[in-house]
C-alpha positions in Angstrom: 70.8 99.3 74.7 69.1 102.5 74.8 66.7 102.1 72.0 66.0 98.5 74.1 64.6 99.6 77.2 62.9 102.5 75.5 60.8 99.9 73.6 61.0 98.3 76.6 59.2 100.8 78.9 56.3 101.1 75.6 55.7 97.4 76.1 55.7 97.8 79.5 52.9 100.5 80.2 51.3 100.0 77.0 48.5 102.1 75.4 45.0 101.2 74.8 45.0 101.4 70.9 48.5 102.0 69.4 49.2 102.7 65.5 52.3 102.8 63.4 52.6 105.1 61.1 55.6 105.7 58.9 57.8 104.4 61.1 56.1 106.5 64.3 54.1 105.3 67.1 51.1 107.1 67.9 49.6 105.9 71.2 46.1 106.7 72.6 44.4 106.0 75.9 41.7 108.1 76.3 44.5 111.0 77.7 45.7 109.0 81.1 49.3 109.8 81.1 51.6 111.2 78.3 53.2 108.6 77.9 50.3 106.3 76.5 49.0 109.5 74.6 51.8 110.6 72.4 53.8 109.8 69.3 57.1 107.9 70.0 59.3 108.7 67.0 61.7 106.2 67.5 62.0 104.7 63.9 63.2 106.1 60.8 59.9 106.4 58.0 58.9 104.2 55.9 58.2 106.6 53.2 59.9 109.5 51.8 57.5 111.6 53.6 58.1 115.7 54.4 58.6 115.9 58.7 55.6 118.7 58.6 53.4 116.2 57.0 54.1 113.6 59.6 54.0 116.4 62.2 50.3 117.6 60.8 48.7 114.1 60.3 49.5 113.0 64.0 48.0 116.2 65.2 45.1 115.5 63.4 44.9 111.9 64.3 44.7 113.3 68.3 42.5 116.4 67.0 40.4 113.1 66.0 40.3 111.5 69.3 39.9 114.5 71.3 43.1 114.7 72.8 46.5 117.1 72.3 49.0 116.8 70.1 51.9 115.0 72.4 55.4 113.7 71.2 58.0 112.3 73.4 61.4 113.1 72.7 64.6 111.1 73.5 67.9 111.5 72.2 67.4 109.2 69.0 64.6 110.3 67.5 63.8 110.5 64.1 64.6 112.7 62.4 66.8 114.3 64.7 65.5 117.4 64.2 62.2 116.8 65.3 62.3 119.2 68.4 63.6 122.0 66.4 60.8 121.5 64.1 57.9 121.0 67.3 59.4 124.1 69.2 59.0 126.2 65.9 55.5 125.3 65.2 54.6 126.5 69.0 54.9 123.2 70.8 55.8 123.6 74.4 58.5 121.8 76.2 57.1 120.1 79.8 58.4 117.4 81.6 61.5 116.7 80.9 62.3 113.8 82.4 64.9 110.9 82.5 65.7 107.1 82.8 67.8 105.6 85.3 69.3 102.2 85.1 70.4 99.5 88.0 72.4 96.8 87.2 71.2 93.8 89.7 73.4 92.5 91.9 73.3 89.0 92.9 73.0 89.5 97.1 69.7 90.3 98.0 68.3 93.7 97.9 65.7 93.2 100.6 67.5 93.1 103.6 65.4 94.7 106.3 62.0 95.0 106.9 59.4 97.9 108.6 56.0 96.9 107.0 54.9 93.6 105.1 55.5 93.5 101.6 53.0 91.7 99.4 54.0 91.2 95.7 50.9 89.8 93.5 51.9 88.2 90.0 47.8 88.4 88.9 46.4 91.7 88.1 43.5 92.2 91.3 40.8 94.9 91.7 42.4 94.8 95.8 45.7 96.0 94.3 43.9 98.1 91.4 41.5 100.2 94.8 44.8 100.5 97.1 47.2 101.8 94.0 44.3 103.9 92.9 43.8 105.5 96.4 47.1 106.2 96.8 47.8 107.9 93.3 44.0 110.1 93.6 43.0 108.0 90.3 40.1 109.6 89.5 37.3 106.6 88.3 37.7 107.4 84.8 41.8 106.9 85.3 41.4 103.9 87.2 39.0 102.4 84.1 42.0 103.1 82.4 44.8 101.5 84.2 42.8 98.3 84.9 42.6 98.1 80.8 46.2 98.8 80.3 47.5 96.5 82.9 45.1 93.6 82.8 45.8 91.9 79.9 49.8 92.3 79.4 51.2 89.2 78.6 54.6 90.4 80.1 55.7 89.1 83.6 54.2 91.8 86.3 54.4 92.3 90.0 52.0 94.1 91.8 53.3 95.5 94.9 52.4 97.3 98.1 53.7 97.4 101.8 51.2 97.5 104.5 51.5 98.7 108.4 48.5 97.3 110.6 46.8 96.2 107.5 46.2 99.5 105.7 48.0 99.9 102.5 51.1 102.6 102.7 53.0 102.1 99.4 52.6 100.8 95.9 54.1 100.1 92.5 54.8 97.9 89.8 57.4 96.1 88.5 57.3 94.4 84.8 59.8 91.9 83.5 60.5 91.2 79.6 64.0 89.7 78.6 66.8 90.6 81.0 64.8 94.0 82.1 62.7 95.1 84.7 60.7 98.4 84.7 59.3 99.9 87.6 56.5 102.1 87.2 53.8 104.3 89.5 56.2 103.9 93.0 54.1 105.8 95.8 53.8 106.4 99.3 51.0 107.6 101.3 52.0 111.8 102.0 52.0 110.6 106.1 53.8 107.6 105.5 56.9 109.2 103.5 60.7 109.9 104.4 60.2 106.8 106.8 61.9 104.0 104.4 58.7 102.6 102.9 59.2 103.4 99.4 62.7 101.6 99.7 61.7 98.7 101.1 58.8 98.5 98.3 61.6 98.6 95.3 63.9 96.4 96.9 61.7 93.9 97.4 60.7 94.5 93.9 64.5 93.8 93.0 64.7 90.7 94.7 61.5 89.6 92.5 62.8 90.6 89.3 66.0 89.3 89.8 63.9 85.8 90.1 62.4 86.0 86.9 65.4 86.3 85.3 65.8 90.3 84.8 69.9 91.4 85.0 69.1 95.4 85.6 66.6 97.3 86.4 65.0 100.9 84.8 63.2 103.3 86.0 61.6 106.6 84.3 61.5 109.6 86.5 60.3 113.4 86.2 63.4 115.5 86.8 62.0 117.9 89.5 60.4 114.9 91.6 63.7 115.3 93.7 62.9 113.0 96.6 62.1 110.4 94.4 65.7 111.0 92.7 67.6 111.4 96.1 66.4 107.9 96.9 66.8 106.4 92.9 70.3 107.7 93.5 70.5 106.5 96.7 69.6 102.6 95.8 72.4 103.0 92.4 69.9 103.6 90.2 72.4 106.1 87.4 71.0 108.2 84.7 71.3 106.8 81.1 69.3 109.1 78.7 66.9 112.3 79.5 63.5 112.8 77.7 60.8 115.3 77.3 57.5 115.7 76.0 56.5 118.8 73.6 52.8 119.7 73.7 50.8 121.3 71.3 46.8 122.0 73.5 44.1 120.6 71.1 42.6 124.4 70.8 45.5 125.3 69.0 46.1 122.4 66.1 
């Protein structure tokens, strides 16, 4: 189930170009976000290829496209060894990070209301300017997302609670199979601690329950404690932890 939702969350928030290479995924998108600029090693190789060769030739495909040398690391990676082997050719550990999982429940999740939620099934450049806002998406990073959310063929729901009009809260939520992801939940700084990021994700729950998704993930940073006091505080429980290791392009 694990290895499910991990490709999951890839599909999900995809990358701009992705390539597999013996058996690895090395995602690039011009360096918004680790997670659609790093290798997910997820599958065994293809070839009976050293790990240091596989670990040099991503870092020169990223050396390539300007970018550093990122790998995220979950608890079945291959080969297992794999952070060992990055934390003893100097990369460094950041991030660490884990997924949380909500099995939906068939009474409605949205039962109050402070703010009116809108939930868009169409990618919009409204939704794209209030999400961007929100998140300080610089214009190069907002480029970005409008390319890596425009075009997924995957069920999506673009989200956002407004009070007197003006957007407060935004996020996404992405449907494929019996799963739902949510991704980029965020509140306006003046608007927090005042229930609005709740009432976005339940609303959100409602929807994906409607298109057919049975639970829910989520992937978190683990010092982002508010936002875990209130994933804990919907049901949302902690499956698997991940990291990324870095290796800064000056030093491949």
């Amino acid at each position: 189930m694990y290895k499910e939702i991990e490709e999951a969350a890839l599909n999900a928030w995809p990358a701009l170009r992705t390539i597999l290479r013996d058996g690895w995924l090395l995602r690039v998108s011009d360096g918004y976000t680790k997670r659609s600029n790093s290798v997910s090693p997820i599958y065994e190789a293809c070839r009976c290829i050293e790990v240091e060769g596989r670990i040099r030739d991503a870092e020169r495909f990223y050396a390539n496209a300007g970018l550093n040398a990122v790998f995220k690391l979950t608890p079945f990676v291959h080969p297992p060894s794999l952070d060992e082997l990055l934390s003893q050719s100097g990369y460094k550990l950041v991030d660490p990070s884990c997924v949380k999982l909500l099995t939906l429940d068939e009474e409605p999740y949205a039962a109050y209301s402070n703010g009116n939620v809108r939930i868009e099934e169409s990618f919009t450049e409204g939704w794209l300017a209030n999400a961007a806002a929100l998140l300080g998406l610089s214009p190069s990073q907002t480029s970005v997302t409008r390319e890596l959310l425009g075009s997924s063929p995957l069920t999506q729901g673009f989200a956002a609670v407004y009070v007197d009009g003006n957007p407060v809260a935004c996020g996404i939520g992405v449907v494929e199979g019996k799963y739902m992801g949510l991704f980029d939940i965020v509140t306006a700084p003046e608007y927090r601690n005042q229930g609005y990021g709740q009432q976005l994700i339940r609303q959100l729950l409602d929807w994906g329950k409607s298109r057919g998704a049975s639970a829910c993930y989520l992937l978190v940073v683990e010092n982002n404690k508010p936002a875990v006091r209130l994933y804990d505080k919907l049901g949302f429980e902690t499956i698997y932890r991940y990291w990324y290791r870095v290796k800064p392009l000056a030093q491949i």
